[in-house]
N, C-alpha and C positions, 0 to 999 in steps of 0.2 A: 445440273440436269441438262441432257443435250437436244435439240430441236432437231425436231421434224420438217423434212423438206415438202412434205406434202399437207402439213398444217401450215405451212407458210403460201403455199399455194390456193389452197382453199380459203384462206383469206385475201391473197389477189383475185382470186378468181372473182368471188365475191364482190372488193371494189372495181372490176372492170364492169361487171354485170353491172352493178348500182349507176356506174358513168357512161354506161352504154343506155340503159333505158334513160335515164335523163335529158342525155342528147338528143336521143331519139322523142322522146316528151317534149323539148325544146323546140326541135323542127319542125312536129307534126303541131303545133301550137301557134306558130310562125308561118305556118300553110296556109291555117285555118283564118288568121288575120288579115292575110291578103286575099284568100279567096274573097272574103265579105268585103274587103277595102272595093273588088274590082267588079265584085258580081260575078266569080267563077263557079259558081257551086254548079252546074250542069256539066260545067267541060272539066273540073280536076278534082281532087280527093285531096285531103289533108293526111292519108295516113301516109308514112314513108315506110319501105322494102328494108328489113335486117338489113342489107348487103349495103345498101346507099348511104347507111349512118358513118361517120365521117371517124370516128375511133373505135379500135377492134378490141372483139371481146376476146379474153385469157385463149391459149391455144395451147393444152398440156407439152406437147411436142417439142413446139417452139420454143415452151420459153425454157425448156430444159437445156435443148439446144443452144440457147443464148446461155443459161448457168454455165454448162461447160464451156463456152468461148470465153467468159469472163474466168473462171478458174485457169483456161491456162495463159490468159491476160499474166494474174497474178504469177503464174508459174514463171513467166518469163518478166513482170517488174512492170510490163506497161499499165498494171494495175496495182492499187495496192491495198489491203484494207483496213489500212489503217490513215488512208490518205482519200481525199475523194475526188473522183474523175481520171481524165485521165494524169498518168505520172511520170511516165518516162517514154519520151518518142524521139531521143536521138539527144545530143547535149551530153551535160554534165549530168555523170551518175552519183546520186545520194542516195549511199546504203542508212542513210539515218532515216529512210521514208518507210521503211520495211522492217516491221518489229514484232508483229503476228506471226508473219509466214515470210520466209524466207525465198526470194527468186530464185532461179536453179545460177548456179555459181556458171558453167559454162554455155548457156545460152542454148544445149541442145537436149531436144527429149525424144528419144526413142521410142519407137512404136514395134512392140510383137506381137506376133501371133501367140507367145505362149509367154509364160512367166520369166524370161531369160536373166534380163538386169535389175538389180537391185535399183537402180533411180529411173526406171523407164515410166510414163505418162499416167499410168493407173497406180504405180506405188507415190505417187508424186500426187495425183486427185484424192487420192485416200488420205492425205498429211493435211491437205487443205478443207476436203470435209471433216476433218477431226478437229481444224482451227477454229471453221466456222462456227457449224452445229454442234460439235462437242463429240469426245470418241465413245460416248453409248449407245449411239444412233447412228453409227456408220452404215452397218450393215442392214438394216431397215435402211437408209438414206442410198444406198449404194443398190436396193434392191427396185425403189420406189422409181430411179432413174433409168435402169434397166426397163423396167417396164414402158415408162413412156419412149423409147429409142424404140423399141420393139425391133432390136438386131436380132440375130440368130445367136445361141450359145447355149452351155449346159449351166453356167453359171450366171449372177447377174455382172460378175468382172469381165467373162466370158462377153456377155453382150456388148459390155460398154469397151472394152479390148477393141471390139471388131466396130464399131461405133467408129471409133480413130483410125481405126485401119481403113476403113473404107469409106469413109463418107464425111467423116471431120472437114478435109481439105476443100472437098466439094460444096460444102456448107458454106466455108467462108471466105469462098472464091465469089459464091454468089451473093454472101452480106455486100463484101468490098468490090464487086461490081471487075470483078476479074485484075485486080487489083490487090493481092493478098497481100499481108506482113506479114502474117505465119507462113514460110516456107516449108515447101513438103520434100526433101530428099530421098527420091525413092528409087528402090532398085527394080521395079517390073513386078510382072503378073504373080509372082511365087512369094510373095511380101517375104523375099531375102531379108532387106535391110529398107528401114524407113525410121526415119528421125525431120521435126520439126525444131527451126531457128526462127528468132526474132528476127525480121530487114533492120531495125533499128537498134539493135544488137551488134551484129553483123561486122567480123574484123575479118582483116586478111589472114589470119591463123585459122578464123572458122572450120573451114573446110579440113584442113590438115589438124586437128583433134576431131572434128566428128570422124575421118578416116582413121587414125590411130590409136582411138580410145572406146569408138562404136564399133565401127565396121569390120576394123581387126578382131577384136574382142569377140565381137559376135560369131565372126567365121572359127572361133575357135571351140566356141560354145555349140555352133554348128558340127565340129568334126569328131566333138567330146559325143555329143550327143548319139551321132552316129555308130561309135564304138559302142554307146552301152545298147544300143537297139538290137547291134549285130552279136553281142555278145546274150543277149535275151534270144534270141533266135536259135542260139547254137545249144547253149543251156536248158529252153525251156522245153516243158513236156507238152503242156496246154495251148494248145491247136490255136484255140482263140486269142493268146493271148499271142504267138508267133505272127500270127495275120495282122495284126495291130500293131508288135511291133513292125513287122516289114512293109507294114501300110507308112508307117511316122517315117523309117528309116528312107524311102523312098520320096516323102516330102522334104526333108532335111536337102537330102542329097542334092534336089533340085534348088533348096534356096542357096546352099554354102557354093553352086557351081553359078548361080545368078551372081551371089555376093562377090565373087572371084572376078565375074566379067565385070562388074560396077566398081568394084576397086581399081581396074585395071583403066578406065576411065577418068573416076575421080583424082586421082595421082596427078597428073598432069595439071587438075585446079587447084591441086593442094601446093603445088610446087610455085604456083603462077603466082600464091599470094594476093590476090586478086582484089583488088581496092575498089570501092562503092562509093558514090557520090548521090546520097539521099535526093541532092535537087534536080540527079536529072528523073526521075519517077521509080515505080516499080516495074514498068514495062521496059524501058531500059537496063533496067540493074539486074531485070532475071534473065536475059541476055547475056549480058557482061559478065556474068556471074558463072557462065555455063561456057565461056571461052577462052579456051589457052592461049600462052603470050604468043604461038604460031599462027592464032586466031581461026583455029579450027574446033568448031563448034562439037561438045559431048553433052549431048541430052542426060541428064541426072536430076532436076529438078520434076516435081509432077505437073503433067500439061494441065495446062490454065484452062 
């Protein structure tokens, strides 16, 4: 029988409520003893303000927002769950820690706006909600998550799709204090191409498989795509359905010519091979990371 994400919830919620008014019980209790210890009782009150109590209560948003940061923890191995805490931050890799769910074999996960790759980040969350909670409850679990994001979509994949597209990176730039380990590869405003890497992952081939395995592949997907739009344009009888495709065909168009200029960028990091030194931080290494051996700087990572 597979569990629900939001019966799991409603009983956090619950124990934070229970440990929040106790707190709050404890200090207005603790008020009350020193007011009398001093003779305060004209000049201060015993009761304390929600906001002043020193542990927060559940925040549905949030803590989904932290589920998916720990799902793609796991997705990239710094998490495991079959292991507890953290697992892997750089060292010696043991594939013997991981027997649930399996880390993604090449350290990159793709982010689309539409369904394109078969291993990209929502077919990758969907293996790990079915390890979790079990696969009878995906889609109640996948809908329940949706909702607290409250992204825009016609689906609830839809929402959580655009969840990563637009706001993942942002999220835990501001956990890590600008400071990420998930890196964001991104191609610009038309989300052409976006894929996140582990920093502690992170080899000098990197770059040169997420360009030859993602970025190619994508722009091919992009050009395929384009053909079947134009050829529903020429074919079709239905008005509305012509407008929609040459609405798509015209989005395409735009990301496969971003993807062409981002490639034409990345190439030069892919070739540089480009070696990381975890001690000197991450504000140096996304630097490093983003310049050729001529040492001329190509913006490809997303700003901090």
């Amino acid at each position: 029988m597979g569990r629900l994400i939001s019966e799991k919830y409603a009983a956090w919620q619950t124990e934070c409520e229970q440990r929040f008014n106790q707190l709050k019980a404890n200090e207005e209790e603790l008020n009350r003893i020193f007011i009398d210890i001093y003779g305060l009782q004209d000049e201060l009150t015993a009761e304390v303000e929600d906001r002043d109590v020193t542990v927060r209560r559940a925040d549905l948003g949030r803590e989904i927002r932290s589920l998916l940061s720990y799902a793609v923890g796991c997705m990239f191995g710094r998490y495991s769950l079959d292991v507890e805490g953290l697992v892997y931050a750089g060292g010696q890799w043991d594939a013997g820690k991981y027997s649930s769910f399996q880390p993604d074999a090449d350290n990159i996960l793709p982010l689309t706006d539409e369904a394109y790759l078969e291993d990209d980040i929502i077919t990758r969350l969907c293996q790990w909600l079915r390890v979790v909670y079990g696969p009878d409850t995906l889609e109640e679990n996948l809908d329940f998550i949706a909702k607290a994001l409250g992204n825009k979509g016609a689906t609830s994949r839809e929402i959580i799709r655009n969840y990563f597209l637009k706001d993942f990176f942002s999220n835990h730039c501001k956990i890590y204090q600008k400071r990420p380990i998930y890196w964001l590869f991104d191609s610009g405003k038309q989300n052409g191409f976006k894929a996140l890497i582990y920093l502690h992952r992170y080899t000098p081939d990197t770059i040169g498989k997420l360009r030859v395995d993602y970025l190619h592949r994508l722009q091919q997907v992009y050009a395929r795509e384009i053909e079947r739009m134009q050829d529903m344009i020429d074919n079709s009888k239905n008005q509305r359905e012509v407008a929609a495709s040459s609405k798509r065909k015209e989005k395409l168009q735009k990301q496969l010519k971003e993807c062409r200029e981002y490639d034409e960028k990345i190439a030069h990091l892919a070739l540089a091979r480009i070696e990381l030194d975890l001690d000197d931080g991450v504000k140096v290494n996304y630097e490093k990371v983003q310049t050729a051996a001529d040492g001329k700087k190509y913006p490809v990572l997303g700003k901090i």
